[in-house]
C-alpha positions in Angstrom: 10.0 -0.8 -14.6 8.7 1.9 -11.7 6.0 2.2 -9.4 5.7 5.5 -11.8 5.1 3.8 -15.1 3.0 1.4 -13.2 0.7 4.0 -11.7 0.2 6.2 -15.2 -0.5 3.0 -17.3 -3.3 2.1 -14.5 -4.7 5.8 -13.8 -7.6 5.9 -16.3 -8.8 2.3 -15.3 -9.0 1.9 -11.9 -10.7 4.8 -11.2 -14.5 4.0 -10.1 -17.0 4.8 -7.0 -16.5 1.3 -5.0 -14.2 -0.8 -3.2 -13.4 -3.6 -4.3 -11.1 -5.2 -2.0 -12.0 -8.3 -0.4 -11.5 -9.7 3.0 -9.8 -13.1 3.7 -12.5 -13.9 6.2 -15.1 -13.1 4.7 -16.9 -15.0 2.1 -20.0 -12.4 0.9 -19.1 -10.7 -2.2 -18.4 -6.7 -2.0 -21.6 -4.5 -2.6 -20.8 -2.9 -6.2 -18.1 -4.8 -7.6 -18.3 -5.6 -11.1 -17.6 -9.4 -11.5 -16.7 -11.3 -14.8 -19.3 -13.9 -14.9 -18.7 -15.1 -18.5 -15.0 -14.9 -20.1 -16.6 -13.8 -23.0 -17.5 -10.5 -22.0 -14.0 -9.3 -20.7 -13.6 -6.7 -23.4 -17.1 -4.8 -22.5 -15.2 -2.7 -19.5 -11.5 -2.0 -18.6 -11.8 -3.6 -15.0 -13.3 -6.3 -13.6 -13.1 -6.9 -9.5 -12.3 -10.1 -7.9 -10.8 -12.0 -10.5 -9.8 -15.8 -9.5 -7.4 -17.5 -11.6 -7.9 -20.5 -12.7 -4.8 -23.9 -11.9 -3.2 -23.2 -15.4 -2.7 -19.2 -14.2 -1.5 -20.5 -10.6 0.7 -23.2 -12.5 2.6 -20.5 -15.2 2.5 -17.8 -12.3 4.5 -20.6 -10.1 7.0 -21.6 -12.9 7.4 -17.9 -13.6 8.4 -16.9 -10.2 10.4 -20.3 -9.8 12.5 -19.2 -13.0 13.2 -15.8 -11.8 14.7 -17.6 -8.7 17.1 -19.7 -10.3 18.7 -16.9 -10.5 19.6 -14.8 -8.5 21.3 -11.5 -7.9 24.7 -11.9 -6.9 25.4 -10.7 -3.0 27.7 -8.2 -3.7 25.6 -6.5 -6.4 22.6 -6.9 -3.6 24.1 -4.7 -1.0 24.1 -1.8 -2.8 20.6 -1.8 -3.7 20.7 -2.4 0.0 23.1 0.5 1.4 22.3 2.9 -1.3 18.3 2.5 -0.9 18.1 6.1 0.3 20.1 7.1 -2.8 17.4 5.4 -5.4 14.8 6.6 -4.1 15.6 10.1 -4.1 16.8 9.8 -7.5 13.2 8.4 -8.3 11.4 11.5 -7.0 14.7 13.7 -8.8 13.3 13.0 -12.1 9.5 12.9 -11.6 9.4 15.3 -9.3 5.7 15.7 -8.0 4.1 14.4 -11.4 1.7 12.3 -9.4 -1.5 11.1 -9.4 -3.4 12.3 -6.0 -6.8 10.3 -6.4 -9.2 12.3 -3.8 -12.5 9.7 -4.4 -9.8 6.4 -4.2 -9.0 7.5 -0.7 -12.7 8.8 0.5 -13.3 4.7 -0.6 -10.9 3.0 0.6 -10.1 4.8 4.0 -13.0 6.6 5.1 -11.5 7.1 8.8 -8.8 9.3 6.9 -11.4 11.9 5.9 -13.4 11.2 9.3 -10.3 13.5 10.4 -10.6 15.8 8.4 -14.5 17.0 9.7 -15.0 20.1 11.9 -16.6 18.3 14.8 -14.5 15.5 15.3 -11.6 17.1 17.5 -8.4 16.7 17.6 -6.5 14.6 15.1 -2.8 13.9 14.5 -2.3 11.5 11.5 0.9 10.7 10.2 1.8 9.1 6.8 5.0 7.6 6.7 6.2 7.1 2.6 4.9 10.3 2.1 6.3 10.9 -1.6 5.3 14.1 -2.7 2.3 14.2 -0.6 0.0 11.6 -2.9 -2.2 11.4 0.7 -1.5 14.6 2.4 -2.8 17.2 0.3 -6.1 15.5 -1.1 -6.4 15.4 2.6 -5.9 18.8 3.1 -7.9 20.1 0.2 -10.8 18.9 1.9 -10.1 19.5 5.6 -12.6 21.5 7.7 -11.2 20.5 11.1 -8.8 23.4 12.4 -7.2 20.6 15.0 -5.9 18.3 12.7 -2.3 18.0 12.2 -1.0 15.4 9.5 3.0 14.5 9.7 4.3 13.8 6.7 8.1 11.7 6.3 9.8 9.8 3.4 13.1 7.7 2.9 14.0 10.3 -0.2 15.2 14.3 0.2 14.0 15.1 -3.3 10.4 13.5 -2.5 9.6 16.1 0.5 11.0 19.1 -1.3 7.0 19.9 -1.4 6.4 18.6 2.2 7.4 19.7 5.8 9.6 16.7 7.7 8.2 16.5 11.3 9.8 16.9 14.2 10.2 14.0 16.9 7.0 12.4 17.0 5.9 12.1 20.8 5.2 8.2 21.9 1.2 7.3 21.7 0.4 10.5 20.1 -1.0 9.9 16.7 -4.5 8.6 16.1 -3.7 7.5 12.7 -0.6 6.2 10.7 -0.6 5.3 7.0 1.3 3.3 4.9 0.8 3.1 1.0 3.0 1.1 -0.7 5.5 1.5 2.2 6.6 -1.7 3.4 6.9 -3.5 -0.2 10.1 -1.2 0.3 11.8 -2.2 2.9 13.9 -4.8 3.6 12.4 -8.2 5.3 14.8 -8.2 8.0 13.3 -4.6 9.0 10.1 -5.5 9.1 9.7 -6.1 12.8 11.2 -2.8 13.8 9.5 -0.8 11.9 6.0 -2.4 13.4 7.8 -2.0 16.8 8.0 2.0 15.7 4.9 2.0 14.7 3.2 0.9 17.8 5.3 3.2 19.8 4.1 6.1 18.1 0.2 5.2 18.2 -2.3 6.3 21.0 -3.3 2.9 23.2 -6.4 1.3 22.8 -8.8 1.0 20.2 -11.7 2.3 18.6 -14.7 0.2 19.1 -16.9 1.5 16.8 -14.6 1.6 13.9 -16.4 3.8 11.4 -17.6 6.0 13.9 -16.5 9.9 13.9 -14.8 9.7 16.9 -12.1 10.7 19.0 -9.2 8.4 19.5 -9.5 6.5 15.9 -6.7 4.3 16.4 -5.5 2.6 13.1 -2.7 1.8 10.5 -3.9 2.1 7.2 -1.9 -0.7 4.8 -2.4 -1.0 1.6 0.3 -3.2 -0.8 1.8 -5.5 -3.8 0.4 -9.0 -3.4 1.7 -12.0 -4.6 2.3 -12.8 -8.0 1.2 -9.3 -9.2 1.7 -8.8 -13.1 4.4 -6.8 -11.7 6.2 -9.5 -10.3 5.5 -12.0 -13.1 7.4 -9.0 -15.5 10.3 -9.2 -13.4 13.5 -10.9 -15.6 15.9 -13.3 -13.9 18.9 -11.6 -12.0 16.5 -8.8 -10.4 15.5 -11.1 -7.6 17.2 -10.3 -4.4 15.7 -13.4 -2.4 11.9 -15.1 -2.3 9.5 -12.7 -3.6 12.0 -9.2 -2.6 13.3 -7.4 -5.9 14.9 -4.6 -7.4 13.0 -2.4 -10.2 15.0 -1.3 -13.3 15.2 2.2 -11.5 17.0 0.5 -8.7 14.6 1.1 -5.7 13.3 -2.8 -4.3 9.8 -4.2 -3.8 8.5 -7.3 -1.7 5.3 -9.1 -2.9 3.4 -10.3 -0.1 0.6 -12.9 0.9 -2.3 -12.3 3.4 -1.0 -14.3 5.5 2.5 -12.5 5.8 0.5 -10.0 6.5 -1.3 -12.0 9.7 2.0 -12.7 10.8 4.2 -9.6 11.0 1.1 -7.2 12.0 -0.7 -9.6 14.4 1.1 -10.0 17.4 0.7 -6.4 18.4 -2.4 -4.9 16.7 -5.8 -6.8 16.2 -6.2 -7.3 12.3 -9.5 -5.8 11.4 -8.8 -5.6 8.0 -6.6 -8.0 5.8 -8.0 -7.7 2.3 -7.3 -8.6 -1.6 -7.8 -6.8 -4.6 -7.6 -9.0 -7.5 -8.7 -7.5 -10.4 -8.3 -7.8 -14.1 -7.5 -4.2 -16.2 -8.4 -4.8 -20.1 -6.7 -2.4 -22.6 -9.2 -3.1 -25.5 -7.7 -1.1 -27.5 -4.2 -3.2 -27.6 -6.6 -6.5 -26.3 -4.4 -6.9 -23.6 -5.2 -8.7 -20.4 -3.5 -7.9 -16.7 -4.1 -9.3 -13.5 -3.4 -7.1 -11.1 -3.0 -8.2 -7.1 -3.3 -5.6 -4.0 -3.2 -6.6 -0.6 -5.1 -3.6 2.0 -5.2 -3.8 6.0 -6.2 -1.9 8.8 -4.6 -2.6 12.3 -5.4 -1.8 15.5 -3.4 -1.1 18.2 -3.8 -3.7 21.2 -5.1 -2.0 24.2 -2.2 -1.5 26.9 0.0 1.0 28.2 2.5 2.9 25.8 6.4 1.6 25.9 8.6 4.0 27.2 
């Protein structure tokens, strides 16, 4: 099991012109989703958006997880996924190289402040996406770019996944006006959460943007998106892959946390104000095999808390 094989079996079906994500305090439906309103009529599209489950779904996901707990990875198998993470992930990116999908419309949707940037009146813009891979954000960013002041930094944990992209030099203190993270923190380890938050906010700009679609200067943002809880890729885990609650290690050997929105709440909101902390549940139908999977995505945007800049 990879985040690979999980993005190609997925590519065809997910594409579409909306967003679909929902936000945890909101209660109006999403303008263009396509909702299932009779069970009946799951097979007439591949995808349908905000998909509840139902107490017998909540009850097997439960057991299912609970299961996979019962046993778990011994410790001393556990720390070298843990010491060697580097090492995985660079052998991911070894064999797949740059074979990835870069979805230009997915990231117009779901971030429209990234290609705010990239407009030729906005001014100067530093961005900086952290987990950069083989540049899934960067260069569908740069295709389209008119603005000769932007600058996008690009880093990841894996050698062999920038051998396409320029490492950055030392990133100044509250110089960036944007940082993204896409399927990023599912990656690291719960213990380093904090810290790298703490980073984070060291590297944005202070303050906030008020207007926060506006093309402006100073868009101060982290853009999050994520696995959420009881994913059909956690459900496929087998026992002895869990390395504690919800934190696992994929066949290929790199790890992946499942998160909650309200995880989320609590390691991003004591420094940023939450503007966004969203769920995409939505149900992908192979008709062809008449196969159901729920799929679960959790997207955020944070902004930094006005206040001076830690030295």
């Amino acid at each position: 099991m990879s985040l690979q094989s999980d993005q190609d079996n997925n590519r065809s079906k997910l594409k579409k012109d909306w967003s679909s994500v929902r936000d945890i305090c909101e209660n109006t439906p999403t303008f263009g989703t396509r909702t299932l309103e009779n069970k009946e009529h799951v097979w007439n599209h591949n995808a349908w958006d905000n998909v509840e489950w139902d107490e017998e779904q909540e009850r097997y996901a439960r057991e299912k997880v609970l299961k996979q707990s019962s046993k778990l990875m011994s410790l001393e198998e556990q720390q070298k996924y843990h010491q060697d993470a580097s090492k995985y992930w660079n052998t991911f990116y070894l064999h797949n190289e740059n074979k990835f999908f870069k979805d230009r419309q997915w990231l117009k949707i779901e971030f429209p402040e990234l290609h705010n940037a990239t407009k030729s009146n906005v001014g100067p813009k530093k961005i900086f996406e952290i987990g950069c891979g083989a540049g899934n954000t960067m260069f569908p960013l740069l295709s389209v770019n008119q603005n000769p002041e932007l600058f996008i930094y690009a880093c990841d944990f894996a050698i062999n996944a920038v051998e396409v992209v320029k490492i950055p030099e030392n990133i100044e203190p509250g110089s960036l006006d944007i940082v993204v993270l896409i399927f990023v923190m599912s990656a690291i380890h719960p213990q380093c959460w904090s810290q790298a938050v703490e980073n984070v906010y060291k590297m944005l700009k202070p303050g906030g943007l008020v207007l926060f679609r506006a093309v402006a200067p100073n868009i101060l943002m982290w853009a999050y998106i994520d696995y959420g809880r009881y994913d059909m890729v956690q459900l496929r885990f087998k026992e002895g892959r869990m390395l504690s609650d919800n934190f696992y290690v994929r066949g290929d050997g790199t790890r992946v946390y499942f998160f909650t929105p309200d995880e989320i709440q609590t390691i991003w909101g004591t420094k940023f104000t939450i503007e966004q902390n969203a769920v995409d549940r939505r149900l992908i139908v192979n008709r062809h095999r008449r196969l159901q999977m729920y799929r679960i995505w959790l997207q955020g945007k944070f902004r930094k808390i006005e206040g001076p800049n830690p030295l």
